[in-house]
N, C-alpha and C positions, 0 to 999 in steps of 0.2 A: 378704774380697777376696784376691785369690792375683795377685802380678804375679810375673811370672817372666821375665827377660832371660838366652837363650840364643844365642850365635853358632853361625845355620844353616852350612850345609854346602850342597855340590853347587853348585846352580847360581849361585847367588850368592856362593859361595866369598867366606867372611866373615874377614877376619883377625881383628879382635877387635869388640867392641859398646861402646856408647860412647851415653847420653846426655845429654849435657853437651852446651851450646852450641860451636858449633864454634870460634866466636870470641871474641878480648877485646873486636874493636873496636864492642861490643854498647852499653856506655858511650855512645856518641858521642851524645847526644842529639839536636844537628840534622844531622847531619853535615855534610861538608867544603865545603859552597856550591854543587858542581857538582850543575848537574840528569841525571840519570842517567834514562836510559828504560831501567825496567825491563819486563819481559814474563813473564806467567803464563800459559800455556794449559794448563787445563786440560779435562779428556775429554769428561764425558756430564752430561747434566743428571736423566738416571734416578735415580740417587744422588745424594740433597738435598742429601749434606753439601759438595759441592765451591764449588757457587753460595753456600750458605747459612752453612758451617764454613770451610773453606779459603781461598775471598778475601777474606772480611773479616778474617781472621785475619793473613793475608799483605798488605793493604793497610793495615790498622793499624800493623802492627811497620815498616815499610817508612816511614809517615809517620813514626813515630816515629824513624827511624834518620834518618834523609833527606827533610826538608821539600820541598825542591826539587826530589826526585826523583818523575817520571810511571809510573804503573803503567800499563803498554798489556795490558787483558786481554781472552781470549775464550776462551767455549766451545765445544768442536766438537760434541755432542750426537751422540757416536759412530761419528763419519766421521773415520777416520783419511785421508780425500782434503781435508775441510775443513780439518783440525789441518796439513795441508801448507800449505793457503791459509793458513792465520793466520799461520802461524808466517813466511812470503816477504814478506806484509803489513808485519808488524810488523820484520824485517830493513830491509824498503825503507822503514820511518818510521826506522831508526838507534836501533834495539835494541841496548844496550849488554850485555845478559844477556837469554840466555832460561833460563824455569824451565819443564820442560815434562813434564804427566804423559801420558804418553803414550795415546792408543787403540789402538794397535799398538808394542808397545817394538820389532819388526822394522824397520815401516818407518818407522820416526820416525827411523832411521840415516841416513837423506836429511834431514831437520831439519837435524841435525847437524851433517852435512857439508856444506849448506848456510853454515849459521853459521860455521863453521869456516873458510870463504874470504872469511868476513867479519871474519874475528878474533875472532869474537864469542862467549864461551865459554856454553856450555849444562849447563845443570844437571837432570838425571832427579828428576822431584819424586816418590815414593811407588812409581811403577814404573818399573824397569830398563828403559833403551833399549841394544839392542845396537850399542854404540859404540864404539872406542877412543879416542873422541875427547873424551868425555866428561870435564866438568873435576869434576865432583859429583856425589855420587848422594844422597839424601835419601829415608830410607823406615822401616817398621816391618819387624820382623823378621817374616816372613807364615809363614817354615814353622813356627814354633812357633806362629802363631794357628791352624794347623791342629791340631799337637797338641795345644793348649789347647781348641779345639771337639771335637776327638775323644775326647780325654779323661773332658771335663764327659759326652757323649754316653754312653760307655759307664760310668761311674762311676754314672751315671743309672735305667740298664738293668738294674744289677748291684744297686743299690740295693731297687728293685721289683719285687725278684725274679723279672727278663725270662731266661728260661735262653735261654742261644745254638739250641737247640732248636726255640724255637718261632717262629723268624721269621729276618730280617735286616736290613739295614741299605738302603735307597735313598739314593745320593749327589747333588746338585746342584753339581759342582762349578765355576767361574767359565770365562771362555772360554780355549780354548787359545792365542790370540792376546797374551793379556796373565800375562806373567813373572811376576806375583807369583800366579795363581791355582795355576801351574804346583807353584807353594813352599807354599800351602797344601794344597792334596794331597797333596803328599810328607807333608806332615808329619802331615796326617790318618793316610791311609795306613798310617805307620810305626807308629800307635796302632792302628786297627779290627783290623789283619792280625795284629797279636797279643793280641788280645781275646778270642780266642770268637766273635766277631759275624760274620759274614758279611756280604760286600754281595752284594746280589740285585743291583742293577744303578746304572748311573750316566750321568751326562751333562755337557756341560760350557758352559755359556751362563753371562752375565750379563743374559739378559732374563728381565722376572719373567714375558710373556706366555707364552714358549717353556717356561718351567719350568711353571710353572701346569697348559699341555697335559700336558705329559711325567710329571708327577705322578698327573693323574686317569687318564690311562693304564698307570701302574703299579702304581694303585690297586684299575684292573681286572683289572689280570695276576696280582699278588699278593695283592689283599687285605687280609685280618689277620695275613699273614705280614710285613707292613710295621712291625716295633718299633720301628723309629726311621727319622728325618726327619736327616743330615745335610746343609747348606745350608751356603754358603760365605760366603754373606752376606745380612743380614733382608730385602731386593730378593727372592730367591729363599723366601727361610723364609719372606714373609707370603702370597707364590704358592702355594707348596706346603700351605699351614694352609688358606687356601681353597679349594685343591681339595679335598684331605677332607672340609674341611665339606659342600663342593656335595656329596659322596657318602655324608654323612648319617656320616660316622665318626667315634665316641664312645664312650668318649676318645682324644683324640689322641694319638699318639706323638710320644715328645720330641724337637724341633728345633732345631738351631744355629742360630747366623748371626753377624753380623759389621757394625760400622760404628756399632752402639750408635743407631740411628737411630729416632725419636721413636716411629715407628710399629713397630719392633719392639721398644721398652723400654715399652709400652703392652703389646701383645702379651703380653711375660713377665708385664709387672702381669696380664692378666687370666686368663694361664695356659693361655694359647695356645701361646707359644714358650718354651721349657725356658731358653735361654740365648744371649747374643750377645757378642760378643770388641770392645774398645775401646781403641782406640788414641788418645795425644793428640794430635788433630787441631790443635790449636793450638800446640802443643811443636813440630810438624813444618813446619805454615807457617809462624812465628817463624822458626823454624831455617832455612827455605830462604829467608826477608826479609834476613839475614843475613848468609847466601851467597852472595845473590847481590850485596847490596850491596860488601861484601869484593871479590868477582869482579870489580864494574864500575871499583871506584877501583885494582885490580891489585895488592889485599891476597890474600894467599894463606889462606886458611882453615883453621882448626886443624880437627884429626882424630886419632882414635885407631879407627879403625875402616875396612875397604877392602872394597867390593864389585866383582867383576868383574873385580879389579885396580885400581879406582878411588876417591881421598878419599871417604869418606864418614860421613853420623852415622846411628845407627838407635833408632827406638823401642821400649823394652819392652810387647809386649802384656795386655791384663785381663782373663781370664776374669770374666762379668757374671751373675749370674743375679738373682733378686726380693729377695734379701736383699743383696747387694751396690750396687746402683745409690745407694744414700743414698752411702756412701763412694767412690766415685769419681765419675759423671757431675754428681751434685748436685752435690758435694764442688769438683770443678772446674771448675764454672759451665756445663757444657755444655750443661745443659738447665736451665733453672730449674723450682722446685714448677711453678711455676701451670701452665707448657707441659706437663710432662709429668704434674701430679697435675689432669687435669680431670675435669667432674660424674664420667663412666662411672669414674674411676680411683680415684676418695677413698676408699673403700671400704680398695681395696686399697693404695693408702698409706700409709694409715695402720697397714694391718696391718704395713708393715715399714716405720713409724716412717721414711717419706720426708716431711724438714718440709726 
C-alpha cells in the first residue's frame, strides 16, 4: 500500500495538508441540546458511494455529535438547476449550515450567496465551489490522485515491457464543470508528459454511457495502438473495460480509476481493471459532520490547511491495486469479505489473502 499526502498547487492553491480532525469539539457526545437543521446535498446518484458511503457516514457522526440535530438531505442526480432547488428548499425549512457537493462548483456560487443573505454559512464538501464566501472547504487532495493513477499507469507499462513505441495512452478524464477533475488531470498530466507515453487522445465526462461510446470509437481509430486505458474514475474504467470487450480485445490494456467502488475492486479482483485511487470517504463526511456542527453552534473550526484562500481539511489519497485492497478498504471496513469476496470473486481472494 503507498499513501502519499502532497499539497497541490495551482488551482486549489493549498497552504498546507492537514488530516486531523478539524475540531476538539468532536468529544461532545450529545451535544449542546439545541436542534440544529443541518443540510447535505449532495450530486449524482451515478456514483454509489454518495447515497450509499457519504450519508450515512455523515448522518451517523452527526447523530453522534448532536442527538437533537435534523439532517435535511437530498440528492440532485446531476442537475445543478435541481441542487439550486434543494439547496432554496432547505434555506426556506431554516438551514442552519449547508454542506454542499456541488454539480457545478461555478454555479453553486448562487448557493452561496443565496445562504449568505441568510447568514447561513456553507460548506464545499469534496468539490470546490467558486466562492468567496465560503466558510469551509472539505476534500481529498484530487491532483495527486491524478499522479497517483498516472503513475501506477505507466509504472505498469514499463513493467510489461510496453515501449512508448508501440502505442499510447487514451484519456477519460471527469467533466470540465467540476474543479476537482480539472486537479486530477493536472496531476495526471504532469506524470504521462514525462513518461515516454503518449496520448492519442482524450475526453472529458463523468457519464459512463458517454465514455463507453467514446472508447469503442477510439478503439476503432486506434486499435492495438491503445496500451493503456487512463479513467478518472471506476464509472468511466468499468465503460471503457466494456467497450473492449464488445470489440473482442484480448488482453486488455491496464486501466485506472478512482472511488474504490465495489464494482471496480471486483474488476481488479478479476483482472479487468489494473488499479483504482481511494479516498476515506468516511474520514471526509465525519470531518464535514463536524464542521458543520462547529459552524451552526458558531464554533469556529480548527485548520491547518487553506484552499482557495479558504479553512480547510484534506485527505491523503491510496493508490489500490489486487494485492493492496486487504490492507486498506477491508482494513477500513469499507467493504466487508462477503460484499466484495463473492461466488465469481473467491477464487481470487484468496489468491491475495482478502479474509
Amino acid at each position: 500500500m503507498r499513501v502519499l499526502a502532497v499539497c497541490a498547487t495551482g488551482v486549489l492553491a493549498l497552504a498546507a495538508c492537514s488530516t486531523n480532525s478539524p475540531s476538539s469539539s468532536s468529544s461532545a457526545a450529545k451535544g449542546d441540546g439545541k436542534g440544529y437543521k443541518i443540510a447535505l446535498l449532495l450530486p449524482e446518484t451515478a456514483v454509489a458511494r454518495y447515497d450509499g458511503k457519504d450519508k450515512p457516514y455523515f448522518q451517523a457522526k452527526l447523530k453522534k455529535l448532536c442527538a437533537s440535530c435534523t439532517l435535511l438531505y437530498a440528492n440532485a442526480n446531476s442537475s445543478a438547476d435541481t441542487q439550486q432547488q434543494q439547496a432554496q428548499s432547505m434555506l426556506t425549512q431554516g438551514a442552519d449550515v449547508l454542506v454542499v457537493d456541488p454539480v457545478d462548483g461555478v454555479a453553486a456560487g448562487s448557493i452561496v450567496a443565496a445562504a449568505k443573505s441568510k447568514n447561513v454559512p456553507v460548506v464545499a464538501y469534496d468539490r470546490l465551489i467558486k466562492s468567496p464566501d465560503l466558510s469551509y472547504v472539505i476534500s481529498n487532495d484530487y491532483e495527486q490522485v491524478g499522479k497517483l493513477q498516472a503513475q501506477a499507469l505507466v509504472d505498469k507499462l514499463k513493467a510489461d515491457k510496453v515501449s512508448p513505441s508501440e502505442g499510447g495512452i487514451i484519456m477519460m478524464n471527469g467533466a470540465t464543470t467540476d474543479n476537482n477533475a480539472g486537479l486530477i488531470k493536472k496531476g495526471a498530466l504532469g506524470v504521462i508528459n514525462n513518461s515516454g507515453y503518449k496520448v492519442l487522445s482524450s475526453t472529458d465526462t463523468w457519464d459512463p454511457s458517454a465514455a463507453q461510446s467514446w472508447v469503442s470509437g477510439q478503439n476503432t481509430r486506434f486499435g492495438k495502438k491503445i496500451v493503456g486505458v487512463y479513467s478518472a474514475n471506476d464509472g468511466n474504467a468499468g465503460a471503457a473495460i466494456a467497450a473492449l470487450k464488445a470489440a473482442g480485445v484480448s488482453p486488455l490494456p491496464p486501466v485506472t480509476g478512482l472511488d474504490a467502488s465495489l464494482a471496480g475492486l471486483q474488476a481488479i479482483l478479476a483482472g479487468n481493471q489494473y488499479m483504482t485511487t481511494y479516498n476515506s470517504f468516511q474520514k471526509e463526511a465525519e470531518t464535514a459532520a463536524t464542521v458543520a456542527y462547529d459552524l451552526a453552534r458558531g464554533v469556529t473550526p480548527k485548520t491547518s490547511a487553506t484552499v482557495d484562500g479558504h479553512p480547510a481539511t484534506l485527505n491523503p489519497p491510496v493508490a489500490v491495486t489486487a494485492p493492496d485492497i486487504q490492507s486498506t478498504v477491508i482494513r477500513d471496513g469499507f467493504w466487508s469479505v462477503s460484499q466484495l469476496c463473492t461466488s465469481a470473486y473467491k477464487a481470487a481472494c484468496a489468491e491475495h489473502d482478502i479474509k
